[in-house]
N, C-alpha and C positions, 0 to 999 in steps of 0.2 A: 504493500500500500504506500504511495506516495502521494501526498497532497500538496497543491500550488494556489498562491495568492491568484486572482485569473480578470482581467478585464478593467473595469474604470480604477481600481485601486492601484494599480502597476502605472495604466496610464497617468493618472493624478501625481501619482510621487515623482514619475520623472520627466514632469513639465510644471512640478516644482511647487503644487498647488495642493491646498490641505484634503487629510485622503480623509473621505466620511465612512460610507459604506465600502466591506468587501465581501466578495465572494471568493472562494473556494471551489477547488475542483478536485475530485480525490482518483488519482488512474489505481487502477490495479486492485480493485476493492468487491467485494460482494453487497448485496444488501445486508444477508447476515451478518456479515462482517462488523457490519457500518452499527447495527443490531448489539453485536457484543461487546459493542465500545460507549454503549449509554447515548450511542444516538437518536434523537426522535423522527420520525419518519413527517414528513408534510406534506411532499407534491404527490396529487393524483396523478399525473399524467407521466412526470419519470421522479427517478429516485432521489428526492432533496432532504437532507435531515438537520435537524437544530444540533448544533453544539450541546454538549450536558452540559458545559459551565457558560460558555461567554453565549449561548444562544444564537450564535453568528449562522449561515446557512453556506450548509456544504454540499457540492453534487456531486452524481459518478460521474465518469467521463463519457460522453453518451454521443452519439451521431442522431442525424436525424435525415428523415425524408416527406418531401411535400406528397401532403395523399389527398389535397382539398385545397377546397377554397380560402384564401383572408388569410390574416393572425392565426388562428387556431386547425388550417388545414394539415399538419404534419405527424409522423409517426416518431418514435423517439426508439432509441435500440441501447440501452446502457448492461456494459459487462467489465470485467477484468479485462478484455484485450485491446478497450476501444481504447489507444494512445492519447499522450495531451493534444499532438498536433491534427488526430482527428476531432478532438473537442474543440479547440480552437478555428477549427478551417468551417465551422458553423457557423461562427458570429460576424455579427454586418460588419466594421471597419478594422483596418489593422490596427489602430490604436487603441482597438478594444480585442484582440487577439495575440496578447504578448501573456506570458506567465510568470511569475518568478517562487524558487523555494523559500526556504526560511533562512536562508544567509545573501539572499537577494540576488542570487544567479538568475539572469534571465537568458528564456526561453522565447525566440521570437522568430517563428519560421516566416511570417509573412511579409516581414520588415515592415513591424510598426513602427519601431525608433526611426525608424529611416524617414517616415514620414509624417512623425512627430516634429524633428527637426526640417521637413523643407513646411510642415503648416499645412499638410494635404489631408482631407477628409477621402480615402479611399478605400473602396469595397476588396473583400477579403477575397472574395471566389465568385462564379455568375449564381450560386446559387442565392447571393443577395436578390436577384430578382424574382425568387421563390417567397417573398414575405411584405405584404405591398403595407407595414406596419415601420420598414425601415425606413421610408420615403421621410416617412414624420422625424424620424429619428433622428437623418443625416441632419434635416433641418434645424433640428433643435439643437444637435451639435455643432451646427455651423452657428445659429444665436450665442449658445454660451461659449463658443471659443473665436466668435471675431474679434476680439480686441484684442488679440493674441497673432491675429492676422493668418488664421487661417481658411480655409477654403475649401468647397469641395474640388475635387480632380473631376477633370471634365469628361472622363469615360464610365464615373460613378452617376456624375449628372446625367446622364446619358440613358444608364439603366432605368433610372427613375422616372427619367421621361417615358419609359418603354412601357414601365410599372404603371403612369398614371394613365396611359393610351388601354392599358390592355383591358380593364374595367375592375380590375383586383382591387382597389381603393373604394368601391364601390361594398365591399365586403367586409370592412372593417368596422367594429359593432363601437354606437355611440362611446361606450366606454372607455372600451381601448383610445380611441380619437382624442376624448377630452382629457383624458388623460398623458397625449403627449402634446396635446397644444396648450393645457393650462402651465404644465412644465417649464414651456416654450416660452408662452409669455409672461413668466416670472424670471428668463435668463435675463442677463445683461443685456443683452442686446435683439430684443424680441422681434425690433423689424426684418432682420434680418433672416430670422425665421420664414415671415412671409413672402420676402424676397427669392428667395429659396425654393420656396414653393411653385412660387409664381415662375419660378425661371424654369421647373422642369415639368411641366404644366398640370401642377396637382393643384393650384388652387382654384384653376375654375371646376374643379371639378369637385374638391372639396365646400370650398367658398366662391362658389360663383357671385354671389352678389360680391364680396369683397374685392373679383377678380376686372368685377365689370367697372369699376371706381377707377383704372387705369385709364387716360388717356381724354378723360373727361373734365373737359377746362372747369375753373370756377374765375369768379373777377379778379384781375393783376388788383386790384388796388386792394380786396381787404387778405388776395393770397399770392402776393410774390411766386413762390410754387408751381399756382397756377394747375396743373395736374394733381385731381382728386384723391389718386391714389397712391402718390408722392405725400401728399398733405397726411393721410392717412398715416403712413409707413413714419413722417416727421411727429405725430402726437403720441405714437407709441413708442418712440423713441427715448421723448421727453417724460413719458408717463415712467419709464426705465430709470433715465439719471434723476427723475425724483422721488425714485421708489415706493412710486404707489403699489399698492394691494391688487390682487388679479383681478376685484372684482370693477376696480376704475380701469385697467388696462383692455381689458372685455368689452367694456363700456367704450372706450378708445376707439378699439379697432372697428366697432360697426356703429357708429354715432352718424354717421355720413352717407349709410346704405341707400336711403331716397336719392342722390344726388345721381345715383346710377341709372335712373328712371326718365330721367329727362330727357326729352326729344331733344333732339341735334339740332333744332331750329332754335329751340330758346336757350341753347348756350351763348354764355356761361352761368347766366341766371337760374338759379335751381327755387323756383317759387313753393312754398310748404314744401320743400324735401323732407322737414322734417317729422309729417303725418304721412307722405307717402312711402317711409320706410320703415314704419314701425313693424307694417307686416312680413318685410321682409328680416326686418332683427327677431322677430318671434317663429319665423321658419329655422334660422341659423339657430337661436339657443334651443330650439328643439330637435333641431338634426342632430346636434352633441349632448344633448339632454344636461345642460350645462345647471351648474347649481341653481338655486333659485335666486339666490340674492345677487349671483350674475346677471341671470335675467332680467330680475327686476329692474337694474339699477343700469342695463344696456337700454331697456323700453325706454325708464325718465329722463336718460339724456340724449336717447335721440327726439327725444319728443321736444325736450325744454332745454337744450342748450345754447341757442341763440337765445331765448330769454337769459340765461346766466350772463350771456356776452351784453345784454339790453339792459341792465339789472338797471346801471343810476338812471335809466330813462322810466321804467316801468311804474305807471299807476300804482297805486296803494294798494285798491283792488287789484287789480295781476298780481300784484306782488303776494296779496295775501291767497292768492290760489295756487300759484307759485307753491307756497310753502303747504295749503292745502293738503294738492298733490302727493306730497313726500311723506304726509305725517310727523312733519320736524317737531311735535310734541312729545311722540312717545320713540320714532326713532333716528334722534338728530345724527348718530353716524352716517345714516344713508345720505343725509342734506350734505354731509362736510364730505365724502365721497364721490356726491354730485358737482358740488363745488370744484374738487380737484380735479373731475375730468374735463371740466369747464376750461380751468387753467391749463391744463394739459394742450384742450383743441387749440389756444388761445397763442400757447409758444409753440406750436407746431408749423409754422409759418416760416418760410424762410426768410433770414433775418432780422425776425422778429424775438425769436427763441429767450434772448433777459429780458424783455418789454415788462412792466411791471402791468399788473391786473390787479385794479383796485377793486374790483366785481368781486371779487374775494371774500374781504373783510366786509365790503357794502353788506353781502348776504348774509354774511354773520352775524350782522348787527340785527340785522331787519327781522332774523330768525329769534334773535334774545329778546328782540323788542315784543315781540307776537308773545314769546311762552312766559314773558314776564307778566302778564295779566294775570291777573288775581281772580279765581273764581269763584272765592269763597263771598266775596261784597255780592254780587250778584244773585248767590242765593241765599244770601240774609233780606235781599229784597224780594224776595219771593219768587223769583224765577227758578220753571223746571220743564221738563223736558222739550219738547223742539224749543220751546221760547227761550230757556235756557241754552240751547246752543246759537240760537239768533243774536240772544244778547251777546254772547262769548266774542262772535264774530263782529261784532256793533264794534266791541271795546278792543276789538285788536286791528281793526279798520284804525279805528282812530290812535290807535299806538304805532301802527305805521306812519299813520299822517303826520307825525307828532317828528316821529325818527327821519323823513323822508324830507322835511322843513328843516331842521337841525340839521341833517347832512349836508345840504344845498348853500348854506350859510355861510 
């Protein structure tokens, strides 16, 4: 029995970046084996077992063959004779297919070092185009290691492209999905993610509305940019260097979906883009079955984010439906998440990116001012139910009015 550190843990240590997770791979092993050594057994599908002490997860060394469709179409074959480098010759990139023992000898038949140091994202064997689950993958490793400068290899893009023509992406179950593109946009560098995608033509197929926002002007005057889906790619960008939560980066990436909708006559003017997209952000958060308070909070800003950008112009009234909307009484994170992705569309502008946005704090105010009414006065005068909530509204009408005069000053 010999067992080897195997995949992101190898790669992370020798590009010098802190190692979280490892795996484990054990050649030469039985299940009994693995059995009389106090391991606990977990994966249905092949042989993965917990550590007795550290809990870490160990596997045999296993092959595999495509018997099906998607993620989950493949047969697995684990024994004493399957070698490491037939373990290894299974996994998508070579910088995810290096090994090393416990004195740090490394094992790297496919030459992942090799293209750890040139910065290439490249596939291991053509059976990468057996798993239409890696498409996501490469992308998401090309997000978290751009700033590192690296890249996919253009015969890997290649495959991918082959991957999203052949209809195998087609087969991969919400889960799997949201789960490598929520990933994706909590890397560093999320646009590039989409970039990725876009370049090996999985995201019309993925995100077709996201795909169709390419190419589609908006006005040079409020977007230098100019290209929709440039502007897009620039507010997730921003939502990244100011490390917003995935559920404002979500919000991000499809705030803009209506714009895709416009007739090629009325460019660059996108009139209510942002009621004609709502149905398309609720087709996207339920293709991915993305969480709810993703969803939620992709509807309220594509619905009311030119209001956030309108804020010091907005009526008392708007203002206080504004807040309505969001419930900034009982759940003001959602308002201050609204807010940031406000901010986000706001510096996603070329050139614009440190522009200050006072739309910001305005909103914050306006929200303290509304939930600082008191509604205990109210019902010592006797008011209760609907007229109770009419008055509530009476008195925070006039507490915005109050705030909206005071700020103007």
């Amino acid at each position: 029995m010999q067992i080897y550190k195997v995949g992101g843990a190898v790669r992370d240590r020798l590009l010098g970046k802190p190692v979280t997770d490892i795996d484990w791979v054990v050649v030469g092993a039985t299940t009994e084996e693995m059995l009389a050594k106090g391991f606990r057994p977990v994966g249905a599908d092949f042989p993965v077992f917990l550590h007795p002490k550290s809990g870490e997860e160990y596997a045999l060394a296993r092959t595999e063959r495509k018997s099906g469709r998607g993620y989950g179409g493949f047969t697995f074959h684990a024994s004493p004779e399957v070698t490491l480098e037939e373990d290894l010759i299974r996994r998508d990139l070579t910088i995810n297919a290096m090994a090393e023992d416990d004195e740090q000898n490394l094992t790297d038949p496919y030459h992942g070092q090799r293209d750890l140091e040139a910065r290439l994202l490249r596939h291991v064997s053509p059976a990468f185009a057996e798993d239409p689950l890696r498409v996501l993958r490469v992308a998401r490793f090309a997000a978290r290691y751009a700033g590192l400068g690296f890249t996919v290899a253009p015969e890997t893009l290649e495959l991918m492209r082959q991957l999203s023509e052949s209809g195998e992406l087609e087969a991969l179950t919400a889960e799997r999905s949201w789960k490598e593109i929520s990933r994706a946009l909590m890397e560093d560098q999320p646009q590039v993610f989409i970039q990725v995608l876009r370049a090996c033509g999985a995201l019309k197929v993925l995100m077709p509305e996201v795909d169709a926002l390419f190419g589609v002007p908006q006005p040079e005057a409020h977007h230098p940019e100019i290209d929709t889906g440039v502007h897009t790619l620039s507010v997730l960008e921003q939502a990244a260097l100011h490390k917003q939560p995935l559920t404002v980066r979500w919000a991000c990436l499809l705030h803009d979906l209506g714009k895709g909708l416009t007739p090629e006559e009325e460019w660059p003017r996108h009139i209510a883009h942002e009621h004609k997209g709502l149905n398309l952000i609720k087709a996207v958060n339920e293709r991915f079955k993305a969480p709810r308070d993703c969803q939620e909070l992709a509807l309220l800003v594509g619905e009311y984010h030119t209001h956030g950008h309108r804020a010091l112009e907005l009526k008392p009234s708007t203002l206080l439906e504004l807040l309505q909307s969001f419930d900034v009484y009982r759940r003001p994170q959602r308002f201050e998440e609204f807010i940031a992705a406000c901010e986000m569309d706001a510096r996603g502008r070329k050139g614009l990116e440190q522009r200050n946005y006072p739309q910001a704090d305005y909103l914050r105010g306006a929200a303290t001012a509304a939930r600082n009414v008191a509604v205990q006065p109210l019902l010592e005068k006797g008011f209760k139910g609907p007229e109770l909530g009419e008055a509530i509204k009476r008195e925070r009408l006039k507490a915005l009015k109050a705030y909206k005069d005071a700020a103007s000053v």
